[in-house]
N, C-alpha and C positions, 0 to 999 in steps of 0.2 A: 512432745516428741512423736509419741501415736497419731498425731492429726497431722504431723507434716507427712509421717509416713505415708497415709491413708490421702494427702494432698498428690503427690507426689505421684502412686500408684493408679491413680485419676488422672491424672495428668497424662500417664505411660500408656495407661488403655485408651483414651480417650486421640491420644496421635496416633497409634497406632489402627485403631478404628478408622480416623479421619485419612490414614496414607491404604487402607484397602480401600475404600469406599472411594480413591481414587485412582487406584490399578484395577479395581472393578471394572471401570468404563460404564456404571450403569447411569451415572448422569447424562441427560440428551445432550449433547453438544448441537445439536443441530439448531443454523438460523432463523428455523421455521419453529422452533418450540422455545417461548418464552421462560428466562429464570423463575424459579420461585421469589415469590416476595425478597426473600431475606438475602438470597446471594443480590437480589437484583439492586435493594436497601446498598449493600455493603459495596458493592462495584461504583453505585452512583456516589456514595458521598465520598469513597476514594479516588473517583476522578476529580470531582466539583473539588475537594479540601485539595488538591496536590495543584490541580491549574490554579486554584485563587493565589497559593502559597508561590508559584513561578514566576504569573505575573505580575506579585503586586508592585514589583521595584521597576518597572517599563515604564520610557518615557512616552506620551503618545502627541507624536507630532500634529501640527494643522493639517486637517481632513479634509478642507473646504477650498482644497485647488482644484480646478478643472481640468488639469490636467490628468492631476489623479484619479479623477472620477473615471474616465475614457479609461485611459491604461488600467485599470483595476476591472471597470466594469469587462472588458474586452476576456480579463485572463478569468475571471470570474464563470462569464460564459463558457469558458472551452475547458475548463479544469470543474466547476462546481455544478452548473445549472442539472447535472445528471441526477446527482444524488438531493440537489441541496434546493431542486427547482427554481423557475423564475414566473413572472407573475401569468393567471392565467391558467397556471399547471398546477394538479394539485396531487401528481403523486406521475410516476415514471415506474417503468421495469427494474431499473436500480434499484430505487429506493425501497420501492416494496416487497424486495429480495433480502433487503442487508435487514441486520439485529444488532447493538440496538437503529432503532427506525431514525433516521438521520434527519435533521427538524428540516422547516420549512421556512427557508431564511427571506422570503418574501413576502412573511407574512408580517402585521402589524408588530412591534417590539412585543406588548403588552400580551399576544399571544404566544409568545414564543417563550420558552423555560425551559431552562433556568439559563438561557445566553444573553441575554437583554435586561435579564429583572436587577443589575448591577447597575450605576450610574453611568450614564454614558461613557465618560472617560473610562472606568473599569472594565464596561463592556468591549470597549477597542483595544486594551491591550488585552482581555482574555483573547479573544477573536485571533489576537496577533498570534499569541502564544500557540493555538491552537493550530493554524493555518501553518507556522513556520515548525513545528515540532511533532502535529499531529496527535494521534491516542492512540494507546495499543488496545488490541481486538477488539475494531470496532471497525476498520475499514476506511479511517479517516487518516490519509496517510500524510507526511513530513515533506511538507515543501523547499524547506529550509536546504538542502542538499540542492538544490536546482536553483533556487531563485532568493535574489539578494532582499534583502532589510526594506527597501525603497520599497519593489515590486509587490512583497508583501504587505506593506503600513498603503499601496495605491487598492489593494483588493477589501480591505480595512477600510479605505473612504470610499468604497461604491455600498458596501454592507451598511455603512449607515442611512444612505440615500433607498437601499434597494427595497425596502417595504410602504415608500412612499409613490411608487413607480407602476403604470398602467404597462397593458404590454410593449403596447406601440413604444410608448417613453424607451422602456428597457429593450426594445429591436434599436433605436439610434442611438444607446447609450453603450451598447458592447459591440456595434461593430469593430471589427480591426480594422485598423490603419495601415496605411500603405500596401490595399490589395492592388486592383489593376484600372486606375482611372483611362477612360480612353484618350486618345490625342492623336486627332482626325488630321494626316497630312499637315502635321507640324502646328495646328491650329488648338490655342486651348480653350478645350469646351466644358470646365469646369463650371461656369458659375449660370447656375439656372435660375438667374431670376427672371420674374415677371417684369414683363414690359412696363413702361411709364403709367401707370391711372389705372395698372391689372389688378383686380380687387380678388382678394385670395380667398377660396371657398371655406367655411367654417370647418376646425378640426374634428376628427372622428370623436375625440374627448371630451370638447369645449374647448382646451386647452387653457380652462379657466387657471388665473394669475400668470398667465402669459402675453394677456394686452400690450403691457408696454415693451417685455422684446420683442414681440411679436414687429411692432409698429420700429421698434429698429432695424431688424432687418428688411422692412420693406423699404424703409427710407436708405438703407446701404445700398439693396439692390436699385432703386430708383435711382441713386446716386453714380451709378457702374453704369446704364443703361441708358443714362443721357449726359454718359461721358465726364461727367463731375466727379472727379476722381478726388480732389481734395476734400470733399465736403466727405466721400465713401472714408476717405482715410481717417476723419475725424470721431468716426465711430469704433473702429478697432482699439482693442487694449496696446499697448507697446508692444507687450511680450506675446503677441497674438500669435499662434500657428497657422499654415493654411496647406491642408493636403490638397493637392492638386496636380493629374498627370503625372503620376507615379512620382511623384516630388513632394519634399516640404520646403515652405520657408518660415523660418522662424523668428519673425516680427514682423512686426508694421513695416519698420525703415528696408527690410528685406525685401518685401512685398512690394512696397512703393518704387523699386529701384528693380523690381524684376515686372511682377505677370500682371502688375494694377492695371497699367494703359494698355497692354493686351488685350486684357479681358474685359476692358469697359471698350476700347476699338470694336472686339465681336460684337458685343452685345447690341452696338448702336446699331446693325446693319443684319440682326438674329430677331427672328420671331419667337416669343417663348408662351406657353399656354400650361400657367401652374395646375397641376391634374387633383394634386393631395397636398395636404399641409396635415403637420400634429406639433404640441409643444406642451409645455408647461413649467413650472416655475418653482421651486421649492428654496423661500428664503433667498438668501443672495443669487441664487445659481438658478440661469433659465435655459431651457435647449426648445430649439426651432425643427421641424427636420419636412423636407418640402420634394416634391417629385414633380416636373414640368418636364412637358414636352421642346424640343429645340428643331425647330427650323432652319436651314439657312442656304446658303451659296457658297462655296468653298473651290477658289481657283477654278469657276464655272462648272463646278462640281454640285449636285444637290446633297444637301448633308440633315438628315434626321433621327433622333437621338431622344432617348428616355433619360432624362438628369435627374441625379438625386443627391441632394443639400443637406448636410447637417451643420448648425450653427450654435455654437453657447456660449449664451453670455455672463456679463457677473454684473452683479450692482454697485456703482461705484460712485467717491462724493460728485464727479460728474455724467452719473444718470449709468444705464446701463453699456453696455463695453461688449463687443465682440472677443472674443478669447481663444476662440477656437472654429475652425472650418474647413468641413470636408465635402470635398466637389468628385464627386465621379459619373461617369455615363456610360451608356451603351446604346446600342440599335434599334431602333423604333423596327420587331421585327411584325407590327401591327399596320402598315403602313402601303 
């Protein structure tokens, strides 16, 4: 009975100690002064043990659409690259403001901890969890209020690809879609490829494992620009997107019945002088992304124009597959 008392009475000094020591105010709250070890022990293994515990019943869907990658990569950039950098960058104003220090998700998996050190699958639904729910005091806030399930699990399949991604890769893989392609007096000047036997200048990267899309979409473009429109269409996926002139069409058989024989029409009768190319390939999923000059005559009009092409593809049992393509331009104001 004595030792409960004496338990008990320890117990009563010991919160009461711990509730001054917290109307005190003499712990730093401030983001510029690090916990001590042990609060900082006790916060971490209360975050890590409560996210493993949330997500571990998440299904996580297939990652490896290209679609997804675009869309994801796109909200990644405008919502995360501040805090959470992209490649290239190895720390921002953000980031080296906030406590705790917000990791660096473009960095190899094997460096990053404790987000990555789970099996893949695990680490995609933590990712989820954390993206759609956020953490309290930490500055990582709940997206889940603004943006649906999908939008989420798209920003989820650019975070697996985003530490295998050079800058350039990652500048064509989060543009947004549907900014302001040009469309010169009704004419569309989307698709910049290189003329017939144009041999394309080597990528700033190598854009080594990108050979063989690489060589698809010169054979598309050649196929657009000397009017061989069925031979171009044999390279697209079905399900293929194509931005162009503030439009989308959404497949092949769309395409083929809309801006094909348009844009292979220009092309026959357009000078084009590819300036840059970059790419690369990671497992099934390749992206092209290509910048030429255009040339031409428009209603006795002279028309010159900076184009710039993004293209990806997938690998498929019949070879690699256009999937996705985004054509925009503007004014050669070098000229």
């Amino acid at each position: 009975m004595k030792t409960l008392k004496v338990i008990l009475v320890l117990a009563l000094v010991g919160g009461l100690g711990a509730l001054g020591f917290l109307y005190s105010g003499l712990y730093p709250i401030g983001a510029d002064t690090p916990h001590n070890a042990l609060t900082y022990w006790g916060l971490e293994t209360l975050r890590e043990r409560s996210i493993a515990r949330a997500s571990a019943d998440l299904k996580v869907p297939a990652l490896d659409d290209p679609d997804m990658l675009l869309a994801g990569g796109a909200d990644y950039n405008d919502m995360c690259a501040t805090c959470h950098l992209k490649p290239g960058k190895t720390t921002s104003d953000m980031a080296q403001g906030l406590y705790p220090k917000p990791p660096n998700l473009s960095k190899p998996a094997s460096q990053q901890a404790p987000l990555t050190k789970d099996l893949a699958e695990g680490a995609a639904a933590r990712q989820f969890w954390i993206i759609k729910h956020g953490i309290k005091a930490s500055a990582m806030p709940a997206w889940g209020p603004t943006h649906d399930d999908a939008r989420i699990w798209a920003m989820v399949a650019f975070l697996q690809k985003l530490p295998t991604l050079t800058a350039d890769q990652y500048q064509i893989l989060t543009a947004r879609e549907g900014g302001q392609p040009m469309d010169h007096e009704g004419m569309d000047m989307g698709a910049a490829a290189p003329a017939a036997g144009a041999t394309a200048p080597a990528s700033s990267d190598g854009a080594k494992g990108a050979n063989e899309p690489t060589a698809v979409v010169d054979q598309f473009q050649k196929a657009l620009s000397t009017g061989d429109t069925a031979t171009a269409a044999t390279l697209l996926d079905p399900e293929v997107k194509i931005f162009e002139s503030g439009g989308i069409e959404r497949s092949k058989a769309e395409y083929a019945s809309h801006h094909l024989a348009s844009d292979a029409a220009f092309l026959k009768t357009a000078t084009l002088a590819l300036q840059s190319r970059t790419g690369d390939a990671v497992g099934d999923l390749a992206w092209v992304g290509s910048e030429s000059r255009i040339t031409a005559s428009v209603k006795n009009k002279p028309v010159d124009l900076i184009s710039t092409e993004t293209m990806v593809l997938k690998k498929t049992p019949q070879g690699w597959r256009i999937v996705h393509i985004h054509w925009s331009s503007r004014p050669n104001k070098t000229s």
